[in-house]
C-alpha positions as CSV (number, residue, x, y, z in Angstrom):
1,X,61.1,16.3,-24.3
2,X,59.1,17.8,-26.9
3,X,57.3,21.1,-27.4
4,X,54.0,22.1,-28.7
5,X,53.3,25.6,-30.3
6,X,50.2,26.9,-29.3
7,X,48.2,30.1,-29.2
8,X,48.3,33.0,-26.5
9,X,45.6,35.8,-26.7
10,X,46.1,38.4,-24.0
11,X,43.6,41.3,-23.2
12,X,43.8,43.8,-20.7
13,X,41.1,43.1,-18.0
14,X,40.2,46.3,-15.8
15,X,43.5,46.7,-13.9
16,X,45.0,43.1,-15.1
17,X,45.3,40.8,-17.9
18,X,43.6,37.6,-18.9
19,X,45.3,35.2,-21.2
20,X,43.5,32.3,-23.0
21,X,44.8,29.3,-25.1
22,X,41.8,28.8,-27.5
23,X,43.5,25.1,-28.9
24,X,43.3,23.5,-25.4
25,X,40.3,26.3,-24.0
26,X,42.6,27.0,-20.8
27,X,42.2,30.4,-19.5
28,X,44.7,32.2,-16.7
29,X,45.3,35.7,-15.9
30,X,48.0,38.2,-14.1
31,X,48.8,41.4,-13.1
32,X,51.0,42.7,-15.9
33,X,50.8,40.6,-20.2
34,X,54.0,39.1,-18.9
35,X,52.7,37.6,-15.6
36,X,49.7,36.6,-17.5
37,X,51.5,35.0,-20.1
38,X,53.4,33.3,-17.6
39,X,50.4,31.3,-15.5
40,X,48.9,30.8,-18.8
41,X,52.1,28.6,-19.8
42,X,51.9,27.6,-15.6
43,X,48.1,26.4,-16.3
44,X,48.5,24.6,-19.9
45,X,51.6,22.5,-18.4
46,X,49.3,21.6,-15.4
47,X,47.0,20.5,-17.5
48,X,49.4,18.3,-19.9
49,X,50.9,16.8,-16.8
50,X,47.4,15.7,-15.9
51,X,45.2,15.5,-18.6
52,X,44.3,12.0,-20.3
53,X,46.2,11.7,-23.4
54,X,42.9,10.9,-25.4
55,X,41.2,14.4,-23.9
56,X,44.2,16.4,-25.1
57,X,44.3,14.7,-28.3
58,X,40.7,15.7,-28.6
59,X,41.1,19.3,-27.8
60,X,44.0,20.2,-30.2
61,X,42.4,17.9,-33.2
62,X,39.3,20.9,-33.5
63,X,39.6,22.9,-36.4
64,X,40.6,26.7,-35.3
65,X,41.2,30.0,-37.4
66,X,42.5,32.8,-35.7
67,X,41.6,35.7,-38.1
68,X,40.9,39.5,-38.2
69,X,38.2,41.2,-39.1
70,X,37.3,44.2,-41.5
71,X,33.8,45.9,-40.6
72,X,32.2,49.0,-41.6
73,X,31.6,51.3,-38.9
74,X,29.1,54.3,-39.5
């Protein structure tokens, strides 16, 4: 079995949390950052048990830059 390494972002959302994986554009969400975390990872293997081979291979091949930002305010 192999693994892939991919990205989690997790906001709070109102009284929850959503979680997103921007490299395969999967989105879940939970109760608490752990339980989102959680069905995130839930939703992405779903999706790599069922997925085409070529549609995953085209998701992950985008070019992505997760980066922060520096703005002046005022």
């Amino acid at each position: 079995m192999s693994h892939l390494k991919l990205t989690a972002i997790i906001e709070r959302e109102g009284d929850g949390f959503m979680s997103f994986c921007p490299e395969l554009d999967i989105a879940s969400q939970g109760d608490s950052r752990a339980e989102a975390r959680a069905n995130l990872i839930e939703a992405v293997q779903g999706f790599l048990e069922a997925a085409d081979k070529s549609e995953v291979q085209q998701r992950l091949g985008n070019e992505r830059y997760v980066e922060q930002l520096e703005v002046k305010v005022g």
